[in-house]
N, C-alpha and C positions, 0 to 999 in steps of 0.2 A: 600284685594286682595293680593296675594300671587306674592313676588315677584323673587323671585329664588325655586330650588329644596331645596335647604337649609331648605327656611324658609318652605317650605311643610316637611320635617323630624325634624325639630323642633317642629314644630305643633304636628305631629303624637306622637315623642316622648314625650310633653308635655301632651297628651291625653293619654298616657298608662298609667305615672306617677301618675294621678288624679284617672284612675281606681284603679290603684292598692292602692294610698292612702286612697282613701273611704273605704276600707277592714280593716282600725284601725279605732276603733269605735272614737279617738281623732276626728282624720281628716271626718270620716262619720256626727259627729256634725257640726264641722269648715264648708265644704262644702257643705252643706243640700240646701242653698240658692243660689248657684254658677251653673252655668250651667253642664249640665253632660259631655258634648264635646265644647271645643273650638271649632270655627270657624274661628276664624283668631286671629294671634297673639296679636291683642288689644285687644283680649278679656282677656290677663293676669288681665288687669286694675279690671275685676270680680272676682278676686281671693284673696279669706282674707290672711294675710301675716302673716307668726309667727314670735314670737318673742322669745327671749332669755327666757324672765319670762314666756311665756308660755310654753317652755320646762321645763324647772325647776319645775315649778307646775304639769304636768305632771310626771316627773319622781316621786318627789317627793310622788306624788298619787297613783303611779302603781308597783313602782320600776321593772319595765316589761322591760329588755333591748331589747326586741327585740320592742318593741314600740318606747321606747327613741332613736335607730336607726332610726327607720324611719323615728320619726318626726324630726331627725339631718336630712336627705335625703331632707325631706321638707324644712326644711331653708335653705338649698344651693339653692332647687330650687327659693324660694322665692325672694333670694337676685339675684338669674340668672335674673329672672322677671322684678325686680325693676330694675335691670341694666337695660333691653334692653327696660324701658318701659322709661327711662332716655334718650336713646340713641334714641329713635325711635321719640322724641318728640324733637329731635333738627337739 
């Protein structure tokens, strides 16, 4: 349940973010098994989190900087995630 407009533009914007990252074939793999739209912000808890080494294995793979930005884009989001999935659970 949705409890402010916030958390409804949060939502929205966390669903553009997954569109757009299914468009790197990294993240098209990562999220295969993930829902294609949130429905509510617990549903971050469905989303696999990157990590440091798995940038670095990436870059290291592709040397594609315009990939190795996005998936920087992704770990900001990841760590937003894990914060608010910290915060929403206390």
């Amino acid at each position: 349940m949705m409890k402010t407009t916030s958390d409804l533009e949060n939502l929205n914007n966390l669903n553009r973010i997954l569109t757009q990252a299914r468009k790197s074939p990294f993240y098209a793999e990562r999220l295969k098994d993930a829902p294609r739209k949130l429905s509510n912000l617990k549903d971050i808890e469905l989303l696999p989190f990157t990590t440091k080494q798995d940038l670095r294995n990436c870059y290291n793979r592709t040397h594609n900087k315009q990939t190795f930005f996005l998936l920087s884009a992704m770990v900001l989001l990841s760590i937003a995630m894990n914060s608010y999935s910290l915060s929403a659970g206390s």
